[in-house]
MIDREN-734075 format. One record per atom (N, C-alpha, C, O): residue in one letter; z, y, x. Coordinates in steps of 0.1 Angstrom, whole numbers, plus 2048, in hexadecimal, padded with zeros to 3 digits. Layout:
N
aZYX/...
END
This chain:
295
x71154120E/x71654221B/x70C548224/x70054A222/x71154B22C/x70655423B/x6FD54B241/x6F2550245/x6FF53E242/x6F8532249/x6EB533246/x6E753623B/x6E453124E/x6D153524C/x6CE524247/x6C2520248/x6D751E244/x6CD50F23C/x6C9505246/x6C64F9244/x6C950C251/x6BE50325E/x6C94FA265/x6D54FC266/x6C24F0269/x6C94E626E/x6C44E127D/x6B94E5282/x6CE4D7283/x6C84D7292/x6D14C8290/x6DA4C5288/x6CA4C129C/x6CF4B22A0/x6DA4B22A8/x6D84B82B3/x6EC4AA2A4/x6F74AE2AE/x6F44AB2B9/x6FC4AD2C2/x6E74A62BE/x6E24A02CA/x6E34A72D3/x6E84A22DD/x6E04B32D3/x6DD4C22D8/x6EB4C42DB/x6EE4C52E7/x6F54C42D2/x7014CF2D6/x7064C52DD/x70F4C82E5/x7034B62DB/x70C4AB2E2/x70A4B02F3/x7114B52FC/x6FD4AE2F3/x6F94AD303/x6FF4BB30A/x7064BB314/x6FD4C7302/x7004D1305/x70E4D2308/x7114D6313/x71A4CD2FC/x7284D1300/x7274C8311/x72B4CE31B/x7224BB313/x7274B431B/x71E4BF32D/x7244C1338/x7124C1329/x70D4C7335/x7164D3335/x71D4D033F/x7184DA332/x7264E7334/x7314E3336/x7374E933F/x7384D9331/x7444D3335/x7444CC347/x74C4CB350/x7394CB346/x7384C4359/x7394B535A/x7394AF365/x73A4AE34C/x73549E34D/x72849D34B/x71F4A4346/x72748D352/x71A48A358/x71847D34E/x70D478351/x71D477346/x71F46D341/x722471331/x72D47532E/x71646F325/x71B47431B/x71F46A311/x71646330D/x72C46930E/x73345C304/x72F4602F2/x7364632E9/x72245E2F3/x71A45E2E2/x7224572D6/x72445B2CA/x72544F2DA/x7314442CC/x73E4532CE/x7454552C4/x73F4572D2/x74E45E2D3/x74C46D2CD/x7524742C5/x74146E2D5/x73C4822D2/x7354832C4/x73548E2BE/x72E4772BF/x72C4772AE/x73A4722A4/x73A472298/x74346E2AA/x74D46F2A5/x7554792A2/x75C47A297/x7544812AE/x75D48C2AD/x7574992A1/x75C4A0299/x7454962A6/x73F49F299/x74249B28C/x7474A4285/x742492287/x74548D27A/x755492278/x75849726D/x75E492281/x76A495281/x7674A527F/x7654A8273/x7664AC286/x7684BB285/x7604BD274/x7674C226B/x7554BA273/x74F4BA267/x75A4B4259/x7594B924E/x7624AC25C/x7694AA24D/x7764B424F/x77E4B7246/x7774B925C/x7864C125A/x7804CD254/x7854D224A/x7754D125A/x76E4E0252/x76E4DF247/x7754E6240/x7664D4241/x7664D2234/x75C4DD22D/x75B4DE220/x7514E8238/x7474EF231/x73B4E8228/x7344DE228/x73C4F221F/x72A4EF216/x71E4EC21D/x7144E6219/x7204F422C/x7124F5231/x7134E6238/x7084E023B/x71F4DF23D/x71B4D5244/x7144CA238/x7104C023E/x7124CA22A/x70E4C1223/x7004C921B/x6FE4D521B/x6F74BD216/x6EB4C020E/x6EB4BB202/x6F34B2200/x6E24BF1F6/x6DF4BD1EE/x6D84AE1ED/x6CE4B11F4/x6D74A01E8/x6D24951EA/x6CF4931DD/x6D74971D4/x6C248D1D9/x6BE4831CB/x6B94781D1/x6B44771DC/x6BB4701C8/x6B345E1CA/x6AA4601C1/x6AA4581B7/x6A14681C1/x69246A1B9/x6884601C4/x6824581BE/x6884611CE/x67D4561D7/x6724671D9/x6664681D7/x67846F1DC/x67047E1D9/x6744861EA/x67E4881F0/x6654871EC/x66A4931FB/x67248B206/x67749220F/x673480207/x67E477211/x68C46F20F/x692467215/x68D475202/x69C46E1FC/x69645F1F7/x68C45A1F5/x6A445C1F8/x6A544D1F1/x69D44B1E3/x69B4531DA/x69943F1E4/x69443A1D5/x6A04371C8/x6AC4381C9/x69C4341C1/x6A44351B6/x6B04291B9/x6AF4211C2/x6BA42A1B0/x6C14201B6/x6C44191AD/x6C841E1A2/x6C44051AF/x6C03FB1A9/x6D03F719F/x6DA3F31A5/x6D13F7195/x6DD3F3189/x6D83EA18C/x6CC3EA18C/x6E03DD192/x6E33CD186/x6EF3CA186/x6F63CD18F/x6F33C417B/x6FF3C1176/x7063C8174/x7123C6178/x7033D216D/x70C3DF166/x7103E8173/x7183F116F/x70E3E917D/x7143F018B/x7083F3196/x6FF3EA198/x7083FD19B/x6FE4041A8/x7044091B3/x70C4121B0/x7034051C1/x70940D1CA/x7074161CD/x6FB4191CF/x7154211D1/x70F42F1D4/x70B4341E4/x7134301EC/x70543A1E8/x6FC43D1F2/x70743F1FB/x7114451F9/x704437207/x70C436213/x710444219/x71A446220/x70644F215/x70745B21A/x70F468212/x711474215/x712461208/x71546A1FF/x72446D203/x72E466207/x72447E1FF/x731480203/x7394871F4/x7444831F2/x7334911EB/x7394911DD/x72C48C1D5/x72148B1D9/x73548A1C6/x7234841BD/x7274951B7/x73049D1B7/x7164941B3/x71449F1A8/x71449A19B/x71D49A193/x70549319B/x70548C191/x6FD48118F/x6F747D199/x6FD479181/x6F346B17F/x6EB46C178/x6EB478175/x6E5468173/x6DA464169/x6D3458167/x6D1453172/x6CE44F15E/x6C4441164/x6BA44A15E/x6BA452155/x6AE442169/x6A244316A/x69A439166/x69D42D168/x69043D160/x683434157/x676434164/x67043E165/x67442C16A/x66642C16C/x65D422169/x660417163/x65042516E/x64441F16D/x642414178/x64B41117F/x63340F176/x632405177/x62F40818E/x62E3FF197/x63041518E/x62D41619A/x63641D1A0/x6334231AA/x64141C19B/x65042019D/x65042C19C/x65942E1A4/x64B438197/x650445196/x657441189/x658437183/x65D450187/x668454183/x66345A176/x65B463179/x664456169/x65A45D161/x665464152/x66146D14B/x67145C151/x67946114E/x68845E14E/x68B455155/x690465148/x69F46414B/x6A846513C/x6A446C133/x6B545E13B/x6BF464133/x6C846A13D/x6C7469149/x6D1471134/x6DD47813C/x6E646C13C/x6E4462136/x6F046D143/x6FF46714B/x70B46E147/x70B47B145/x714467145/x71F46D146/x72C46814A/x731460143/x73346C157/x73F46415A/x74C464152/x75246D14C/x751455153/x75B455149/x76644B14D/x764440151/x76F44E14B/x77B444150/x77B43814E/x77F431157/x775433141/x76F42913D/x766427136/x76642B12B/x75A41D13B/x74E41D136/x74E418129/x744419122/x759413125/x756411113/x75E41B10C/x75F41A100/x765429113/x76B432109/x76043B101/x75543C107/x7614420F0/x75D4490F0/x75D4560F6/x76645B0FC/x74E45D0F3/x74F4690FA/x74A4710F1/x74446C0E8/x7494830F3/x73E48A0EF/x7304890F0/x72A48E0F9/x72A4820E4/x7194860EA/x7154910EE/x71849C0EA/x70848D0FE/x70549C101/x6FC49C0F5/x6F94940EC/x6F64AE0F8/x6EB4B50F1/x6E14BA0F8/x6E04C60F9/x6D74B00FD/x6CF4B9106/x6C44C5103/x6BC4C910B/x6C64CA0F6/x6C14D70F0/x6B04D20EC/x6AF4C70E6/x6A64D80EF/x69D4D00E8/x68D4D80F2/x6814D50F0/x6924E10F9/x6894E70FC/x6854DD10C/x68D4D5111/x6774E3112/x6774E0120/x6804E712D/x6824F312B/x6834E3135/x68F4ED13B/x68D4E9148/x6864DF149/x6914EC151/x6904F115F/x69E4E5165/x6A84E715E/x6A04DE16C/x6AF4D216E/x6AF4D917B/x6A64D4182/x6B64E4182/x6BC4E518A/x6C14DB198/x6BF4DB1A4/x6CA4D118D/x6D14CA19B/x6CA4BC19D/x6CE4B31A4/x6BF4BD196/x6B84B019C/x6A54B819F/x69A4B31A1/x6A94C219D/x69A4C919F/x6904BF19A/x6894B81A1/x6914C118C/x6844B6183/x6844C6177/x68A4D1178/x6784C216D/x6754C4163/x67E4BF15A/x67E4B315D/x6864C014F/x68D4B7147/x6854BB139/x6854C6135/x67E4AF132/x67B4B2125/x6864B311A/x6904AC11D/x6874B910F/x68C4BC108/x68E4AF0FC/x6884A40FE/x6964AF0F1/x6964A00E9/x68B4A00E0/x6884950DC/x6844AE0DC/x6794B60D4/x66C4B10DB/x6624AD0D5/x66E4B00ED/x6604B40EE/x6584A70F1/x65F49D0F4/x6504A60F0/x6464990F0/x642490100/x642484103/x63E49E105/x63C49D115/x630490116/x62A48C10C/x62D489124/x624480127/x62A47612D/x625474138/x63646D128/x63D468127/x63A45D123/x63B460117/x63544E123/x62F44311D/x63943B123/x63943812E/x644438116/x65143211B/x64C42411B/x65341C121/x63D41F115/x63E41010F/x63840E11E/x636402122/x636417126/x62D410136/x63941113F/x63740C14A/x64741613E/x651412141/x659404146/x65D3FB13E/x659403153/x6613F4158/x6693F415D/x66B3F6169/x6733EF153/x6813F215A/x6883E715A/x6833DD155/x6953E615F/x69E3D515E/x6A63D6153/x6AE3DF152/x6A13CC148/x6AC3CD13B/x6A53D9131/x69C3E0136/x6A93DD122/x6A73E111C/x6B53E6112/x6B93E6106/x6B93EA11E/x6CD3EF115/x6C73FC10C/x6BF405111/x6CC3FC101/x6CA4080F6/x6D64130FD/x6DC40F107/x6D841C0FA/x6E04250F7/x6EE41F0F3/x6ED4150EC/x6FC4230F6/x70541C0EB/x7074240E0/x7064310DF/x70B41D0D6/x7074270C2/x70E4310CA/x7164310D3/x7074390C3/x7114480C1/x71244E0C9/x71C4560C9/x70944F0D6/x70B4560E2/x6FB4570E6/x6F14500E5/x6FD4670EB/x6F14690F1/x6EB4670FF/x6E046A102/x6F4461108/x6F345E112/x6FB451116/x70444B110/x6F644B126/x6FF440128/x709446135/x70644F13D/x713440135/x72244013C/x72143B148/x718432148/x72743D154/x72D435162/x73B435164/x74243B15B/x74042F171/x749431173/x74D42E180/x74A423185/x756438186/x752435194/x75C42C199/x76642C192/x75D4221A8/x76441C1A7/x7614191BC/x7594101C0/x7684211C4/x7684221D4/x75B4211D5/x75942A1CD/x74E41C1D7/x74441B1DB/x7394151D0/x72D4141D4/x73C4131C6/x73840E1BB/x7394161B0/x74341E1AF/x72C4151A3/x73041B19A/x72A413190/x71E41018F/x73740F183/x72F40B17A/x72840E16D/x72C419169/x72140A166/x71C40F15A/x719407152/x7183FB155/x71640C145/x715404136/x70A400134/x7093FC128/x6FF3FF13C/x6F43FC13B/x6F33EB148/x6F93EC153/x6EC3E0145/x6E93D714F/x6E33D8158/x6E53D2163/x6D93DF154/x6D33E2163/x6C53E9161/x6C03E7156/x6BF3EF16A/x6B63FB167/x6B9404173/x6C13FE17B/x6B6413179/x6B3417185/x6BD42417F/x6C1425173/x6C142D18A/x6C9438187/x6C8441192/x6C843D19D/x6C7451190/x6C345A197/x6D046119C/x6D6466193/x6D24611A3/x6E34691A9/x6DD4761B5/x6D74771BF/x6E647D1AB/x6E448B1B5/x6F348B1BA/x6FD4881B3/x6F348F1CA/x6FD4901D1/x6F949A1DB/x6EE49F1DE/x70C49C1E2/x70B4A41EC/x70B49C1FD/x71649C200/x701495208/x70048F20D/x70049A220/x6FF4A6221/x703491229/x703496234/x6F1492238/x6E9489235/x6F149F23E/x6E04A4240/x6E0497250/x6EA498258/x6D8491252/x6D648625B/x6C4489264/x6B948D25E/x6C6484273/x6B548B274/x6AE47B274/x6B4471270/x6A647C278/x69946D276/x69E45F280/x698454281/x6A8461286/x6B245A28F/x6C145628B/x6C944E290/x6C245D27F/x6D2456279/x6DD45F282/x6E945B283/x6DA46A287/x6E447628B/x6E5482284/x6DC48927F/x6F0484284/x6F748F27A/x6EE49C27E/x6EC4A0289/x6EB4A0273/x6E64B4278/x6F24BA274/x6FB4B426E/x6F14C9279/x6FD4D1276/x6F64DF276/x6EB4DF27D/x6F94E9271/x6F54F526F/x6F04FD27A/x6F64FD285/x6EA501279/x6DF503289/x6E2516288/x6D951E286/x6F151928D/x6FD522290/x70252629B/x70851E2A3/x6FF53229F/x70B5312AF/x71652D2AD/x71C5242B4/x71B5332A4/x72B52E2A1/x73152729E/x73C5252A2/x72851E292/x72950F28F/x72A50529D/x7334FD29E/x71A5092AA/x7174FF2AF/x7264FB2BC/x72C4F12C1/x72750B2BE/x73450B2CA/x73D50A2C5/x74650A2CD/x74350B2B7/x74E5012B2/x7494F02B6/x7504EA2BF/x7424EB2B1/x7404E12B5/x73F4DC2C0/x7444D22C4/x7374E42C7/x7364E12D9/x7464E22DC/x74B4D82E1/x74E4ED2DA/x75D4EA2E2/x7654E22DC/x76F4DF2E2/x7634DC2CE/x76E4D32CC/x7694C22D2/x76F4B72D1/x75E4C42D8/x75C4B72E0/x75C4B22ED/x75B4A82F3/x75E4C32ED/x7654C2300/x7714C52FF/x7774C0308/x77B4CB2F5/x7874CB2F2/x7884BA2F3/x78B4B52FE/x7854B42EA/x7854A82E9/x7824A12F8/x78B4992FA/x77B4A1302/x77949C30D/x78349E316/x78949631C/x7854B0316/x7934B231E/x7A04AD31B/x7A94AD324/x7A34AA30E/x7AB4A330B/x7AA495310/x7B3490317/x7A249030E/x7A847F313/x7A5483324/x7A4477325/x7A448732E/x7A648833E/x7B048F33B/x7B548F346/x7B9496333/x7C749C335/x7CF492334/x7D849133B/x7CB48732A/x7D647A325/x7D8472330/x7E146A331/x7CB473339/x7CD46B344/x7D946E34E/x7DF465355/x7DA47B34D/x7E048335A/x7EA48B354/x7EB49635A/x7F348B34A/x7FB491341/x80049A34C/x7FD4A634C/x806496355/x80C4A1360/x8074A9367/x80C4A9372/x7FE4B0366/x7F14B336E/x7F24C5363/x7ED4C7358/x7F94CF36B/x7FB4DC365/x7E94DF362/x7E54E2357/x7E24DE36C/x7D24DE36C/x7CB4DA360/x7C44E1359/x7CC4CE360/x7C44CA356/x7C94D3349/x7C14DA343/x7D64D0346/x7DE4D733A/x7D64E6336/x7D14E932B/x7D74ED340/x7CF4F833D/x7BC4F5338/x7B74F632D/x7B94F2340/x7AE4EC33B/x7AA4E7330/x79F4E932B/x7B34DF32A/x7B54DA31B/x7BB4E630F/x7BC4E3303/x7C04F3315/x7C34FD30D/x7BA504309/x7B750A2FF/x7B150531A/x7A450F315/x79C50E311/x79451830F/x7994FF30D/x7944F5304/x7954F62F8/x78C4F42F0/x79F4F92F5/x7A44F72E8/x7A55072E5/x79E50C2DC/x7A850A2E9/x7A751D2E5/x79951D2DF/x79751D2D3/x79051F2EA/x78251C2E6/x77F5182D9/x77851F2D2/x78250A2D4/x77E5032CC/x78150C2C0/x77A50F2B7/x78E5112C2/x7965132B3/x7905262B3/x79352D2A9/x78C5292BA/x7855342B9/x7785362B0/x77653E2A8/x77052C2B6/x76352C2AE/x7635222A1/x75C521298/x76E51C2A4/x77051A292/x775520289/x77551D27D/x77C52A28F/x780533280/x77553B281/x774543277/x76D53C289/x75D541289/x75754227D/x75354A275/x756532282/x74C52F277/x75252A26C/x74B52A262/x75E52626B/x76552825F/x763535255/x761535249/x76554125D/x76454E254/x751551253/x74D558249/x74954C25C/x73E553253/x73854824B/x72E54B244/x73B53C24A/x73B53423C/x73F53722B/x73A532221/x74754022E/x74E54A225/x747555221/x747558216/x74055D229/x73956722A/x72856221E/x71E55C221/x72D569211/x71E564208/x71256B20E/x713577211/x70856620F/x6FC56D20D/x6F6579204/x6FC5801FC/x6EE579206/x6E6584201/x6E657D1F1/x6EF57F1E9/x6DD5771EE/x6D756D1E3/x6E556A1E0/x6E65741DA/x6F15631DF/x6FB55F1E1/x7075681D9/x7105651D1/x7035771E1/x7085891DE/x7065881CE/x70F5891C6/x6F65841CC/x6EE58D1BD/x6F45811B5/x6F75851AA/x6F65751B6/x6F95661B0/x70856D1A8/x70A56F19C/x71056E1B3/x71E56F1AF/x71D57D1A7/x72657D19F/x7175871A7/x7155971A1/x712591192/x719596189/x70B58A190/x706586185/x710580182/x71858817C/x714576182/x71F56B17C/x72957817B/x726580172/x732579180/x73957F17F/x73758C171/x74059116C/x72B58E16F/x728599165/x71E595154/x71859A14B/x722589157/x71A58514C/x724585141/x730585143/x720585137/x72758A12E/x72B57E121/x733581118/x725570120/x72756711B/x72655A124/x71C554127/x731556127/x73754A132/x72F53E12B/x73153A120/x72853A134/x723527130/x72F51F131/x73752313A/x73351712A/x74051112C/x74050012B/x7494F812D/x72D4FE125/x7284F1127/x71B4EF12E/x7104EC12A/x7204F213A/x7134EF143/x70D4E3143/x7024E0141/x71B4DA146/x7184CE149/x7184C413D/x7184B713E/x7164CC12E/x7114C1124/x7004C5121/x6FB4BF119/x6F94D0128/x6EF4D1129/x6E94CA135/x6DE4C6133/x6EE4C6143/x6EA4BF14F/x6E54D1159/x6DB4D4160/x6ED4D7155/x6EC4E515F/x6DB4E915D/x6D54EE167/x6D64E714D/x6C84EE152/x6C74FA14C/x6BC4FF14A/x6D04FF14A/x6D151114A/x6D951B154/x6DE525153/x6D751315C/x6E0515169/x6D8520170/x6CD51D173/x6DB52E175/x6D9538178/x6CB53C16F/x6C253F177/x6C853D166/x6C154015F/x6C554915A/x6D1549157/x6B9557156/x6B9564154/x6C0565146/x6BA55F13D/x6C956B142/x6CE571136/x6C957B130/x6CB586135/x6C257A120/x6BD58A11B/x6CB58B10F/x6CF583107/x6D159A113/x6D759D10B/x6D25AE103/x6C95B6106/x6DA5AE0FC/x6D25BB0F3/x6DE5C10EC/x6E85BB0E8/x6D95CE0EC/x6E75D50E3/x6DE5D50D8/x6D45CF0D6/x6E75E30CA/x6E05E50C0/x6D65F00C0/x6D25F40B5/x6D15F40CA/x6C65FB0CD/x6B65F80D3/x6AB5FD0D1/x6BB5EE0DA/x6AE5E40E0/x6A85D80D6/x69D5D30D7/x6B45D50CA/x6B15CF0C2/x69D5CF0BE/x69A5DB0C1/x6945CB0BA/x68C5CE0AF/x68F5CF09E/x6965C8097/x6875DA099/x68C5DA08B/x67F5DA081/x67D5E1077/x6795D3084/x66C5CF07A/x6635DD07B/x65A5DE073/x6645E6081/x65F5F707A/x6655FD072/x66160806E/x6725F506B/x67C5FF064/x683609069/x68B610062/
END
């Protein structure tokens, strides 16, 4: 998308729609409502971020299994993915099995194969060791709740999700969830993409919104009526705004999709590796580039 990444506090566009509208009185329970509203009708990538419960950079800490179930993050708006986490005696994170969701936590499934080499984890931005490699890993200094094995025959353990809850085949022990979360500033207020077009979509659909309830008052009032049109004109202007350059890919985004699009052997199990060959360089070779010993 075109969005430069950067974010700003609705604080700003709140005070703002209201000082340009000509109220002196700004209704905060109502004008973060209306943000949250305009935000789920868009329904853009850029209004959400990337989240882990690593306890890493400001995110949440790991999140606590007991009784076969963990709650999922109040902020979360889609999951990516799960994993449980092993740690130490000083609560880092020292290692992981893979996760896998499943309609039911006692169905069979396919074991993953997490390949054997060290690899790069993308969607949880870790290191993932390989089943080969040895790493510095001292599972026995490991403190966890319970000591659930594996179930036979599977290389990973299962959840399952359930409205706010999810459970799993394990009793209890810690688990790492990567999600897509609303970006929040150090006060518990929504950020939003720091856009002209983004911000005055949002600035007019909250004076739309203001002019609208003094029209409800005065339904008969030709005046206001207009007022509440050019309101709303407004609004619906800079949201197909910013509707359309949300659409608009980037540069980085341009070369992303060139490539995909031209690759010439499709991954079709990303997600039984846990996405760690995910945009990683491809060497291919015809019968000329080959080597041939010096023959």
């Amino acid at each position: 998308m075109a969005y430069n990444d950067k974010y700003v506090s609705v604080e700003q566009v709140i005070e703002k729609a209201f000082r340009d509208s000509g109220l002196t009185d700004i209704d905060w329970e109502s004008a973060i409502e209306w943000t949250a509203e305009l935000l789920g009708l868009l329904g853009l990538p850029c209004t959400k971020i990337d989240k882990v419960t690593n306890g890493q950079g400001g995110w949440p800490d790991p999140i606590i299994v007991e009784g076969y179930r963990f709650r999922l993050p109040e902020d979360m708006v889609s999951l990516t993915s799960v994993r449980r986490a092993y740690l130490d005696t000083e609560g880092n994170i020292i290692g992981y099995d893979p996760m896998m969701e499943s309609m039911d936590v006692f169905q069979t499934e396919v074991p993953m194969n997490t390949g054997g080499a060290t690899s790069f984890d993308p969607i949880f931005n870790t290191v993932v060791p390989g089943e080969d490699d040895q790493g510095d890993f001292e599972l026995k200094e490991v403190t966890v709740h319970g000591s659930t094995p594996k179930p036979d025959n599977h290389d990973y353990f299962r959840y399952k999700l359930d409205v706010d809850t999810a459970f799993t085949d394990f009793e209890d022990g810690y688990v790492e969830v990567a999600y897509k979360g609303l970006p929040i500033d150090d006060r518990g207020l929504p950020l939003v993409p720091d856009d002209p077009k983004f911000l005055n979509a949002l600035k007019y659909h909250i004076i739309f919104k203001c002019d609208w309830k003094n029209w409800r008052k005065n339904p008969a009032s030709p005046g206001l009526r207009a007022v509440v049109n050019d309101s709303e004109q407004r609004r619906d202007f800079y949201v197909g705004a910013a509707i359309t350059k949300a659409r608009i890919p980037s540069l980085d985004k341009m070369e992303a999709l060139k490539r995909q699009w031209l690759r010439t052997i499709p991954k079709i199990n990303e997600h039984g590796n846990g996405f760690n060959t995910l945009s990683r360089q491809e060497h291919r070779y015809n019968i000329l580039s080959i080597p041939n010993n010096g023959r």
